[in-house]
MOPAC internal coordinates of N, CA, C and O (Angstrom, degrees):
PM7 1SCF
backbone

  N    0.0000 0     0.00 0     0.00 0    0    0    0
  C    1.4409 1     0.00 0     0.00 0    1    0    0
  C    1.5243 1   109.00 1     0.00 0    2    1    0
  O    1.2310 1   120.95 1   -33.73 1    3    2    1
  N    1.4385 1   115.79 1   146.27 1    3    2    1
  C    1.4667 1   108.64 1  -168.74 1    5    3    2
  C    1.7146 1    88.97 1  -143.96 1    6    5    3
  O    1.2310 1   121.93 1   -35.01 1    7    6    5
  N    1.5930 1   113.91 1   144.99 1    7    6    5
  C    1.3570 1   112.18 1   158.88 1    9    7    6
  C    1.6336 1    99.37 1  -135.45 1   10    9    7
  O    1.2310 1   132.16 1     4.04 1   11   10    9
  N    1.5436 1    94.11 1  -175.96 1   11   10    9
  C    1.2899 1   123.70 1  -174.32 1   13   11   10
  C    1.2632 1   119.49 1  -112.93 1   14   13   11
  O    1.2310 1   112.55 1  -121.47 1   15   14   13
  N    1.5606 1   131.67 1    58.53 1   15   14   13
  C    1.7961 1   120.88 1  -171.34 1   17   15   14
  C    1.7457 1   118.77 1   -82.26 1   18   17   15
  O    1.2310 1   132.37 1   -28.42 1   19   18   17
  N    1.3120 1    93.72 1   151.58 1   19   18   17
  C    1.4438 1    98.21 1   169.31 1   21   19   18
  C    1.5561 1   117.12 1   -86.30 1   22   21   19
  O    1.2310 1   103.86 1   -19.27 1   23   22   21
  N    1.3687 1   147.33 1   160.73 1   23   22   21
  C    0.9347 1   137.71 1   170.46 1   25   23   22
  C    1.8896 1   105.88 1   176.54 1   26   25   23
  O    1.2310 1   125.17 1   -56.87 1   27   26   25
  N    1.7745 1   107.68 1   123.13 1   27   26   25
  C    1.6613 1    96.40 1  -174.28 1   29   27   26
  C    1.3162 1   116.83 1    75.70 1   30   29   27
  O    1.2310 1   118.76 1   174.68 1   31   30   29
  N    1.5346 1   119.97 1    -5.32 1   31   30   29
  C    1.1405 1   111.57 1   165.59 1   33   31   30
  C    1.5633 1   104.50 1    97.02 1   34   33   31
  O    1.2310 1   121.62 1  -176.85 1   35   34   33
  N    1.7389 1   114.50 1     3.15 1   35   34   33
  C    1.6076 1   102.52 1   162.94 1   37   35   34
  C    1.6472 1   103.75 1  -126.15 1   38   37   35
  O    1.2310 1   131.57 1     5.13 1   39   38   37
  N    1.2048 1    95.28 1  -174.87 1   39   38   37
  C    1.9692 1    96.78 1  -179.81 1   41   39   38
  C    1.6134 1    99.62 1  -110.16 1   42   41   39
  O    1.2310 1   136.41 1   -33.40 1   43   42   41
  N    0.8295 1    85.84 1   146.60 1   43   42   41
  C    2.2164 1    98.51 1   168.57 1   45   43   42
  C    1.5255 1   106.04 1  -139.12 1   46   45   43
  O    1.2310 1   136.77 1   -43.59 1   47   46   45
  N    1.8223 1    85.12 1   136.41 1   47   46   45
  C    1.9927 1    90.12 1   170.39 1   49   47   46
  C    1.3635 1   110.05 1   -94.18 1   50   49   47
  O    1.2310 1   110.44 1   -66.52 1   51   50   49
  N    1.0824 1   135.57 1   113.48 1   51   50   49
  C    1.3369 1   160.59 1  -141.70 1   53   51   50
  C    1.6361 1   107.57 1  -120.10 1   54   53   51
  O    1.2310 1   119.98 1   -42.91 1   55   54   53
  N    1.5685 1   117.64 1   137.09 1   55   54   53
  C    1.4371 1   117.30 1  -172.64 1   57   55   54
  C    1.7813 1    92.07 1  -150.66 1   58   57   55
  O    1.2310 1   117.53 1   -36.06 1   59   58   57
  N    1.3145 1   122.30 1   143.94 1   59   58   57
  C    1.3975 1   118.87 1   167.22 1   61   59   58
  C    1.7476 1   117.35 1   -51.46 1   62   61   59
  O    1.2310 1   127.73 1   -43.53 1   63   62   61
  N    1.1351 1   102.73 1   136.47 1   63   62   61
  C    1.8966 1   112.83 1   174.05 1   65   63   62
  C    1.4946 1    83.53 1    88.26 1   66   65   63
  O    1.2310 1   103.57 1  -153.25 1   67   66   65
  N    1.2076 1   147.83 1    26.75 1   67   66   65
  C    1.4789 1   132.81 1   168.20 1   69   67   66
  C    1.3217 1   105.29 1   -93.81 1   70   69   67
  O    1.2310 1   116.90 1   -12.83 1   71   70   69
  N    1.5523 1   123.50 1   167.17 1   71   70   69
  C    1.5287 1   114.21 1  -171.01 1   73   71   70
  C    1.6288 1    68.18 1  -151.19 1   74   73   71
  O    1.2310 1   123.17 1   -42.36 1   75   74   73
  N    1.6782 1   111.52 1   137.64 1   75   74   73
  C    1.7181 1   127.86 1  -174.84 1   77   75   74
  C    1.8865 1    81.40 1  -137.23 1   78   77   75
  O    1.2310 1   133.74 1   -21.72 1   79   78   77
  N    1.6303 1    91.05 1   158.28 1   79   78   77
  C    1.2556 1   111.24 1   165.63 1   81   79   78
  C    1.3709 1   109.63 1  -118.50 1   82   81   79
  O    1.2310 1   121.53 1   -63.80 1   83   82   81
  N    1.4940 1   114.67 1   116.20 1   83   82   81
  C    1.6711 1   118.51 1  -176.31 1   85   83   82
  C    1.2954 1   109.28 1  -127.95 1   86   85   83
  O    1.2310 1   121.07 1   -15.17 1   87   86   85
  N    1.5484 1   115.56 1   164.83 1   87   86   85
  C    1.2469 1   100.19 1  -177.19 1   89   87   86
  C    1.8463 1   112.34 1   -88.11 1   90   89   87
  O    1.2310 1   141.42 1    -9.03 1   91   90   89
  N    1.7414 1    76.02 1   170.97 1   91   90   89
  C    1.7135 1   115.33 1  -155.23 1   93   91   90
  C    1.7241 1   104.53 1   -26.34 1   94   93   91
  O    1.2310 1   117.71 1   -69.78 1   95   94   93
  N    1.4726 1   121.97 1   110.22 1   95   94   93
  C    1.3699 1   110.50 1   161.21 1   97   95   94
  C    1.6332 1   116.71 1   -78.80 1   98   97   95
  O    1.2310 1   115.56 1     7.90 1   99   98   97
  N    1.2050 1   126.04 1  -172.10 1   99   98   97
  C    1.2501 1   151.40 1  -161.70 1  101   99   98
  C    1.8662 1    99.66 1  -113.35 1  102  101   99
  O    1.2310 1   124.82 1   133.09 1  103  102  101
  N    1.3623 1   108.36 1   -46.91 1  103  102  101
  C    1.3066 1    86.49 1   170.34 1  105  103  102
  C    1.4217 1   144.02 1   -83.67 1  106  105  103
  O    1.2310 1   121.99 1    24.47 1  107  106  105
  N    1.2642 1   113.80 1  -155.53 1  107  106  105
  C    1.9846 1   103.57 1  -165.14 1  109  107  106
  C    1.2581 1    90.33 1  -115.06 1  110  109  107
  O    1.2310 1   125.11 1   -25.34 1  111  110  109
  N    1.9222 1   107.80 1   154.66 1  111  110  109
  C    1.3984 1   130.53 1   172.14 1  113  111  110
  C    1.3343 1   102.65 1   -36.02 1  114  113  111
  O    1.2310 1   111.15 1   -22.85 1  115  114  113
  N    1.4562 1   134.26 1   157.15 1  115  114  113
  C    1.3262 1   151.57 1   174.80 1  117  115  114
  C    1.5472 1   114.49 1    46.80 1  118  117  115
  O    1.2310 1   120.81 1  -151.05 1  119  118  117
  N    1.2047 1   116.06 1    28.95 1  119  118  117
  C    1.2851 1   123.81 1   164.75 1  121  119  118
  C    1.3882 1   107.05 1   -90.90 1  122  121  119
  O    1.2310 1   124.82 1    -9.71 1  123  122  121
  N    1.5383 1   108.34 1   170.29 1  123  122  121
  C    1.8793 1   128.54 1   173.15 1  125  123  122
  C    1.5093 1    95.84 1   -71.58 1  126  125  123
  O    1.2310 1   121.85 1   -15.01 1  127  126  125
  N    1.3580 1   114.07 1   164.99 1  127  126  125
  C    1.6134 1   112.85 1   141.11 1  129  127  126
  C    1.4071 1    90.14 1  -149.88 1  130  129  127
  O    1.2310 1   122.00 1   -13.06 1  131  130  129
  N    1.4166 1   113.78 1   166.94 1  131  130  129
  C    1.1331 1   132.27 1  -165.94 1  133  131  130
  C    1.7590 1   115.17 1  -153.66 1  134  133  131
  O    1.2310 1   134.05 1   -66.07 1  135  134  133
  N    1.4355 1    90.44 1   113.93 1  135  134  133
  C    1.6572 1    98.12 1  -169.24 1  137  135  134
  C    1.1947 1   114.42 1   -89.55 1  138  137  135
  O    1.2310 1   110.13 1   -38.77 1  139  138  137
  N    1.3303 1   136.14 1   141.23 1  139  138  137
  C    1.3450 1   122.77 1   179.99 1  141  139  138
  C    1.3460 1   105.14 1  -121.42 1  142  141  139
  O    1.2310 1   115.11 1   154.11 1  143  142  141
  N    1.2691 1   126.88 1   -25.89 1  143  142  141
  C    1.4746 1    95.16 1   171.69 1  145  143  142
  C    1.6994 1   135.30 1  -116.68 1  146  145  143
  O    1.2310 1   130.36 1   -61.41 1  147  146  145
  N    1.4314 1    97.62 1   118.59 1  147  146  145
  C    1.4490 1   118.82 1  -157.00 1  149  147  146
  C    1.6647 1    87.01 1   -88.21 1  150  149  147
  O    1.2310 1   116.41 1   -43.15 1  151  150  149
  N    1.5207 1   124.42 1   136.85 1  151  150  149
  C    1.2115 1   128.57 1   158.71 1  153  151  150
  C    1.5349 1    96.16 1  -106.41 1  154  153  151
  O    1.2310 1   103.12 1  -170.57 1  155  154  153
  N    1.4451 1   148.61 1     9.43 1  155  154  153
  C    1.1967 1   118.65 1   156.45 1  157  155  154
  C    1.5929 1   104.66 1  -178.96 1  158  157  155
  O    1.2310 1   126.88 1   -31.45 1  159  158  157
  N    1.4156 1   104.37 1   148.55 1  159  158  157
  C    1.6663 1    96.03 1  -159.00 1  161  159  158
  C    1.5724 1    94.62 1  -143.35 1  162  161  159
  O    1.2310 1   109.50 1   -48.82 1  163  162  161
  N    1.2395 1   137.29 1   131.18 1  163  162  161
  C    1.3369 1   146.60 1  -144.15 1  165  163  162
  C    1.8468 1    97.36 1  -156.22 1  166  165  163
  O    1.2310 1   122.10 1   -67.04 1  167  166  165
  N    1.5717 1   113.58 1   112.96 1  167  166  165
  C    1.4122 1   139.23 1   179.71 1  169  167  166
  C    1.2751 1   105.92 1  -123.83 1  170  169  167
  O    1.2310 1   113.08 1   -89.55 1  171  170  169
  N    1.3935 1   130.68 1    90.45 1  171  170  169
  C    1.7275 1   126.15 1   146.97 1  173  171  170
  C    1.5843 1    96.55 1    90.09 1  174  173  171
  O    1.2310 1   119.63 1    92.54 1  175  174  173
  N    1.0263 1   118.31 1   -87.46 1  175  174  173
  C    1.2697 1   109.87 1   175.22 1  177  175  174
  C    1.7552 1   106.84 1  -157.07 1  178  177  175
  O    1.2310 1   118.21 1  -135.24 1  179  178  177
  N    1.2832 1   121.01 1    44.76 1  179  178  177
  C    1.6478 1   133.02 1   140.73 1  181  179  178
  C    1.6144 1   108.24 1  -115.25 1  182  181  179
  O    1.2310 1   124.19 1   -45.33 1  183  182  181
  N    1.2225 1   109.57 1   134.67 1  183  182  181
  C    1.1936 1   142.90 1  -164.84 1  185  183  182
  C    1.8624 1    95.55 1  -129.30 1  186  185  183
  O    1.2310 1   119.19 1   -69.22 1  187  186  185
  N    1.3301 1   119.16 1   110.78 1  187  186  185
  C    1.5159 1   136.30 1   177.56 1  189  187  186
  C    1.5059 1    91.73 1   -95.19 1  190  189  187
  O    1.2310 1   116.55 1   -24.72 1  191  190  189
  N    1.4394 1   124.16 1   155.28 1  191  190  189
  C    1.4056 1   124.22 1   166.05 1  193  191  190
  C    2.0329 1    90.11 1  -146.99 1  194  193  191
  O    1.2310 1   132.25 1   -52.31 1  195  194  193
  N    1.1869 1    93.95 1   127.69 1  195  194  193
  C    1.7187 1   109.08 1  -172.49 1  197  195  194
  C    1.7540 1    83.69 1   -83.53 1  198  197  195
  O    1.2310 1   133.05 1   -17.65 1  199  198  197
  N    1.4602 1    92.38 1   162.35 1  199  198  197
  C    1.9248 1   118.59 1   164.10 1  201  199  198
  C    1.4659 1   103.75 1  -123.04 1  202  201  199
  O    1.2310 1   100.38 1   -97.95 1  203  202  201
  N    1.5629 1   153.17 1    82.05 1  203  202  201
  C    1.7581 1   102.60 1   -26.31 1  205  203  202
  C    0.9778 1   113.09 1   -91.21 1  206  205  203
  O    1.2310 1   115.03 1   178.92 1  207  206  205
  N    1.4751 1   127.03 1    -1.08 1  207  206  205
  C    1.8071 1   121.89 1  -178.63 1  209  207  206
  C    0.9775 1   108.25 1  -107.84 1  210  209  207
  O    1.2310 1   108.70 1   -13.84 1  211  210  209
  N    1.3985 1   138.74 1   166.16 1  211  210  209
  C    1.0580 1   151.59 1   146.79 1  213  211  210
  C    1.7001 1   109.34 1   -84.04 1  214  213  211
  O    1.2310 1   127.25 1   -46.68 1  215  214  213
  N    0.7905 1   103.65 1   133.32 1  215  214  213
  C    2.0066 1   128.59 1  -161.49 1  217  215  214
  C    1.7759 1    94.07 1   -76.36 1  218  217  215
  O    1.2310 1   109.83 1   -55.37 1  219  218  217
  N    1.5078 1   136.69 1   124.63 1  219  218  217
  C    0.7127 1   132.53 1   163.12 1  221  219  218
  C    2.0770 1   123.63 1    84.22 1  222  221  219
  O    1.2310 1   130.03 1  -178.21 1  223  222  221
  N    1.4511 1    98.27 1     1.79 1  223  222  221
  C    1.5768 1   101.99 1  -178.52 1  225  223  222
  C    1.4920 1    99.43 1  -125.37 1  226  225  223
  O    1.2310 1   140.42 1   -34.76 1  227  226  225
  N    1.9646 1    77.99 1   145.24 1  227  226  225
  C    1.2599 1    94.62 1  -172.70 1  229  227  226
  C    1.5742 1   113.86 1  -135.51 1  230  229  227
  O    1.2310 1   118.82 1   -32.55 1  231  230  229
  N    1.5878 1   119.85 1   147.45 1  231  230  229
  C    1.4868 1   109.73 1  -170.30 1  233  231  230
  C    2.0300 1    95.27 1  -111.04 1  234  233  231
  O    1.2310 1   121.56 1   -67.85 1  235  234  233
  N    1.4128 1   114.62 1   112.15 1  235  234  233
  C    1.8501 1    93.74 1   178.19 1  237  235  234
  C    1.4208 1    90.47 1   -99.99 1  238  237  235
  O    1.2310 1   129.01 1    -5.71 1  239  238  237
  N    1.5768 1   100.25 1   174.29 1  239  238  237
  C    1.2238 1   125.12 1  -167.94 1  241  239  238
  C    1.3906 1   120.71 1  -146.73 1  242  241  239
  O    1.2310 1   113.31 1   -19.42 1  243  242  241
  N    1.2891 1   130.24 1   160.58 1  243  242  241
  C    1.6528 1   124.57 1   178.68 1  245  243  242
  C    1.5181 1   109.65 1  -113.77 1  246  245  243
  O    1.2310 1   109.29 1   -71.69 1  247  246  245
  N    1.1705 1   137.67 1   108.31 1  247  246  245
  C    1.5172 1   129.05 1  -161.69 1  249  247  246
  C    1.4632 1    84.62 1   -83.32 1  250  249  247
  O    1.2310 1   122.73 1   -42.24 1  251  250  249
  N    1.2304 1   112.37 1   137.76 1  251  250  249
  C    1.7038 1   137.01 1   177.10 1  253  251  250
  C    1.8319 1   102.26 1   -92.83 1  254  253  251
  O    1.2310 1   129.85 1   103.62 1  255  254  253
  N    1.4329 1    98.62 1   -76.38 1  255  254  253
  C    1.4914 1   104.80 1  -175.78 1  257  255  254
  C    1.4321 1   102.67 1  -133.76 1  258  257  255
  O    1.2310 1   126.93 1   -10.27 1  259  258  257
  N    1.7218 1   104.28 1   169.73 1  259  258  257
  C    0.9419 1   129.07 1   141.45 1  261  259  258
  C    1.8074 1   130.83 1  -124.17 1  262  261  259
  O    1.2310 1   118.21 1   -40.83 1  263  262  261
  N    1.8867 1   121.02 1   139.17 1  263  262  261
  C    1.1914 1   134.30 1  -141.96 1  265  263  262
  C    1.6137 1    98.41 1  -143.70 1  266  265  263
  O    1.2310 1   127.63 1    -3.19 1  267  266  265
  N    1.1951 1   102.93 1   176.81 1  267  266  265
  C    1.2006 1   137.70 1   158.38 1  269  267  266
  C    1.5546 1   126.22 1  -117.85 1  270  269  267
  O    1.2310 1   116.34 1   -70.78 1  271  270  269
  N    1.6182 1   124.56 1   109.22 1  271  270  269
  C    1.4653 1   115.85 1   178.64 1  273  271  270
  C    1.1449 1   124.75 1   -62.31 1  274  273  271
  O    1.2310 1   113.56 1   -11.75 1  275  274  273
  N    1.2848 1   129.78 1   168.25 1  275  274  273
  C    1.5551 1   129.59 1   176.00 1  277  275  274
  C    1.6865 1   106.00 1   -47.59 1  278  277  275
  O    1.2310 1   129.11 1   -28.67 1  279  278  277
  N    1.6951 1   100.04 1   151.33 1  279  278  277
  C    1.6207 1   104.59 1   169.80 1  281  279  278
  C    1.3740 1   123.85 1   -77.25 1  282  281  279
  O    1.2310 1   124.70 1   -52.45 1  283  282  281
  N    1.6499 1   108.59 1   127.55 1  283  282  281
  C    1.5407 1    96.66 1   172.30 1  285  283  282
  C    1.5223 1    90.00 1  -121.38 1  286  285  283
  O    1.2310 1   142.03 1   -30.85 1  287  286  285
  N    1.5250 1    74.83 1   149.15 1  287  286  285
  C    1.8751 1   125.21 1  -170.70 1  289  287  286
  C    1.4259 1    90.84 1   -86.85 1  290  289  287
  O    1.2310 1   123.65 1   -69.71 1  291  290  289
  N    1.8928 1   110.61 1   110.29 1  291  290  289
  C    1.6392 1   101.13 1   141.95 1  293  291  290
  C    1.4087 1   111.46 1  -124.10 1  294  293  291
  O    1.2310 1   125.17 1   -35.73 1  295  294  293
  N    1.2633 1   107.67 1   144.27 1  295  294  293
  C    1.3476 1   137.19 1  -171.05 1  297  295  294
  C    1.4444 1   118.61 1  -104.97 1  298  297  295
  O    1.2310 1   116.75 1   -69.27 1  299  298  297
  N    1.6777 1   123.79 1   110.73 1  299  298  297
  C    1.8909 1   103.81 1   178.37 1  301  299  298
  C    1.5647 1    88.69 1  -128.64 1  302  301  299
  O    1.2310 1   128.94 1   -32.35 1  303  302  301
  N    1.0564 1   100.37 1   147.65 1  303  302  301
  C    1.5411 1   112.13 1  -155.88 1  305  303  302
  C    2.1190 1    94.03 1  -151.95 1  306  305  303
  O    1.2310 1   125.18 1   -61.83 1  307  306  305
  N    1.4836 1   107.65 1   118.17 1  307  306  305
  C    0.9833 1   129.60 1  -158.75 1  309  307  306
  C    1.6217 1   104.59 1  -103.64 1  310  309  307
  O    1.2310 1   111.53 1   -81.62 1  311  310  309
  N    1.6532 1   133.55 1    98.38 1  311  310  309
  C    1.2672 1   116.76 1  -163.92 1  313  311  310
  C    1.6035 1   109.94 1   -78.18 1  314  313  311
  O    1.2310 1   129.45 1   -28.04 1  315  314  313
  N    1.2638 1    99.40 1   151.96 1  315  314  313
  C    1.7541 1   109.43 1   173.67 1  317  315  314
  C    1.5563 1   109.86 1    69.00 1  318  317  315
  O    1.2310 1   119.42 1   172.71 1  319  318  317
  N    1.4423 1   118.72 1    -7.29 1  319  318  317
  C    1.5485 1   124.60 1   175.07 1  321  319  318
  C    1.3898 1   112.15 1   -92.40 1  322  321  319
  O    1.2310 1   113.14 1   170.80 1  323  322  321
  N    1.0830 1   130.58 1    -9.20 1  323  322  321
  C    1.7610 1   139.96 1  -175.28 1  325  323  322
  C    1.4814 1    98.96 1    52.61 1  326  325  323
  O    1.2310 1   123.98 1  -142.38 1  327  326  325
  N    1.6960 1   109.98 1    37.62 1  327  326  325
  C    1.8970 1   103.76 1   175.15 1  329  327  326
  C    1.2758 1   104.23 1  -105.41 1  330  329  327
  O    1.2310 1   111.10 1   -24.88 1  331  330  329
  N    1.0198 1   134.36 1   155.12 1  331  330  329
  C    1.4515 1   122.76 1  -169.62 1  333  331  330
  C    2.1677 1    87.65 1  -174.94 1  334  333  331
  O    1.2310 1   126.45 1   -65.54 1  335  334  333
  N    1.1233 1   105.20 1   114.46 1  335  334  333
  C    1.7748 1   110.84 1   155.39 1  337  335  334
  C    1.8600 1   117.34 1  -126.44 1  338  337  335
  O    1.2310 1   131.93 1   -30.53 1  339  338  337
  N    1.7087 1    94.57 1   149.47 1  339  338  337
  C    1.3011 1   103.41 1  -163.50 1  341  339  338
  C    1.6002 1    96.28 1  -114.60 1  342  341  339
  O    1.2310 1   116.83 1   -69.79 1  343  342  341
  N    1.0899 1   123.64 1   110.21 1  343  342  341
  C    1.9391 1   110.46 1   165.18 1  345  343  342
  C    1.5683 1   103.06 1   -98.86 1  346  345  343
  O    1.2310 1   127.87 1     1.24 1  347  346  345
  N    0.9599 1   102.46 1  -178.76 1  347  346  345
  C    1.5611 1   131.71 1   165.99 1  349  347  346
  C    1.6426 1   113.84 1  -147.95 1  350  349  347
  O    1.2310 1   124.42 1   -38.60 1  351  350  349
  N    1.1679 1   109.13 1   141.40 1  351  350  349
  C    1.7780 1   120.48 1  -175.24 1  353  351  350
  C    1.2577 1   109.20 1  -135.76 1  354  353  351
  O    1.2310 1   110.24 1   -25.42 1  355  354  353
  N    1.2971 1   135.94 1   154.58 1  355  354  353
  C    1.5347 1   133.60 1   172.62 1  357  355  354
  C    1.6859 1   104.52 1  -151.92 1  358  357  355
  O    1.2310 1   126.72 1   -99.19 1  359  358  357
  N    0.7147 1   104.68 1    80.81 1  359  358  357
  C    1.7008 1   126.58 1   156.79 1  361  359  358
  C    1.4307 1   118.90 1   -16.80 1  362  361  359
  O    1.2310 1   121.30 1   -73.45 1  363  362  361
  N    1.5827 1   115.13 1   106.55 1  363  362  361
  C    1.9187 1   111.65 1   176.77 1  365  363  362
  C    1.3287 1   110.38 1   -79.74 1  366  365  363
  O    1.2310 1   118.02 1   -32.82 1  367  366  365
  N    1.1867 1   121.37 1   147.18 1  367  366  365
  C    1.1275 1   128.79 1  -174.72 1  369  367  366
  C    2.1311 1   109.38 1  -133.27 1  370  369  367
  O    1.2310 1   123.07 1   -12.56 1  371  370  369
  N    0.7733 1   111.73 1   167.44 1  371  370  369
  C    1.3179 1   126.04 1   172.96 1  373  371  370
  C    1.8027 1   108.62 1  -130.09 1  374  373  371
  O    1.2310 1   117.21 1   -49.23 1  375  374  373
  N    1.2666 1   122.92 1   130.77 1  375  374  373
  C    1.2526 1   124.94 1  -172.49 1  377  375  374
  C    1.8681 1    91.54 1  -105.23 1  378  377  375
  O    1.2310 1   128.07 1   -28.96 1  379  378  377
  N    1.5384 1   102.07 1   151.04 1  379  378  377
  C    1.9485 1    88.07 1   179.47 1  381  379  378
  C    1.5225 1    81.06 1  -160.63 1  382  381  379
  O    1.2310 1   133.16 1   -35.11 1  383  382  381
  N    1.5015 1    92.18 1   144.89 1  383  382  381
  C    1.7842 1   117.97 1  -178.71 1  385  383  382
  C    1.2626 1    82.80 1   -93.47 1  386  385  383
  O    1.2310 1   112.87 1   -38.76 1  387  386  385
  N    1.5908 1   131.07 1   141.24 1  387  386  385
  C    1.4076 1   130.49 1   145.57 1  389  387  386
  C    1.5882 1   100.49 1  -103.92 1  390  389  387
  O    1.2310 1   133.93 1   -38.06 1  391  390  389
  N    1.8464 1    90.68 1   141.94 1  391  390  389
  C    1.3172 1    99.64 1  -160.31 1  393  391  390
  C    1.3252 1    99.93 1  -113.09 1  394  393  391
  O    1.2310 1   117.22 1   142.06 1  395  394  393
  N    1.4170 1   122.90 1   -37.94 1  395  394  393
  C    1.5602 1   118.04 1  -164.15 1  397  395  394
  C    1.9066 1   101.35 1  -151.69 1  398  397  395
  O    1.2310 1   121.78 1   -38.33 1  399  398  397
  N    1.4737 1   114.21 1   141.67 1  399  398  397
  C    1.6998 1   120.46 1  -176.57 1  401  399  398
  C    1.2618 1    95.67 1  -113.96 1  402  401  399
  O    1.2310 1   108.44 1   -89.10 1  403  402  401
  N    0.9692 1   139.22 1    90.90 1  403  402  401
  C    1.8620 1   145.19 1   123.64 1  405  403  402
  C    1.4199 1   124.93 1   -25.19 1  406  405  403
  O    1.2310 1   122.61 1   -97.12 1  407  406  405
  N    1.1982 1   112.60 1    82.88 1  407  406  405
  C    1.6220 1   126.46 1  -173.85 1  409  407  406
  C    1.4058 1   122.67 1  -111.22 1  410  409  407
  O    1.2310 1   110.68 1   -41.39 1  411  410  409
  N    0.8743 1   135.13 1   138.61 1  411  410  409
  C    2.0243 1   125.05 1  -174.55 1  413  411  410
  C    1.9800 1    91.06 1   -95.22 1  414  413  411
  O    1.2310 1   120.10 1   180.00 1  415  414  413

């Protein structure tokens, strides 16, 4: 079984025993989470496609950890002006086991 959730503002194709890195939830390590909106959920050979949800499906999950991703370096550098700035950013993430897809 495979779905499609939204979450943070991106989509992931999602399968049980998968572990995704999304951004930072609110809840704590070894808790449930529970996604509700599935735009598309595909069993054997039915394929559901939501307008944008699908009514009644659900993807849960086991949050493992929470991290910080590697640092990315941006650099803007102004020629012949001697302006030049350096940041660094590191991105939170939430790591999540999906455990089970609830589909009608």
């Amino acid at each position: 079984m495979l779905a499609v959730i939204k979450t943070g503002g991106k989509q992931y194709l999602v399968k049980p025993g998968q572990r995704i890195k999304i951004e930072k939830l609110p809840q704590k390590e070894g808790e449930e989470v529970l996604f509700e909106n599935v735009l598309l959920a595909k069993n054997d050979e039915n394929i559901t496609i939501g307008t944008p949800n699908i009514e009644g499906a659900t993807v849960k999950g086991k949050i493992l950890r929470h991290g910080k991703a590697e640092k990315v370096i941006v650099f803007k550098f102004k020629a012949k002006k001697r302006e030049k700035k350096k940041k660094g950013y590191r991105q939170l993430f939430t790591e999540v086991e999906i455990t089970a897809i609830e589909a009608k």
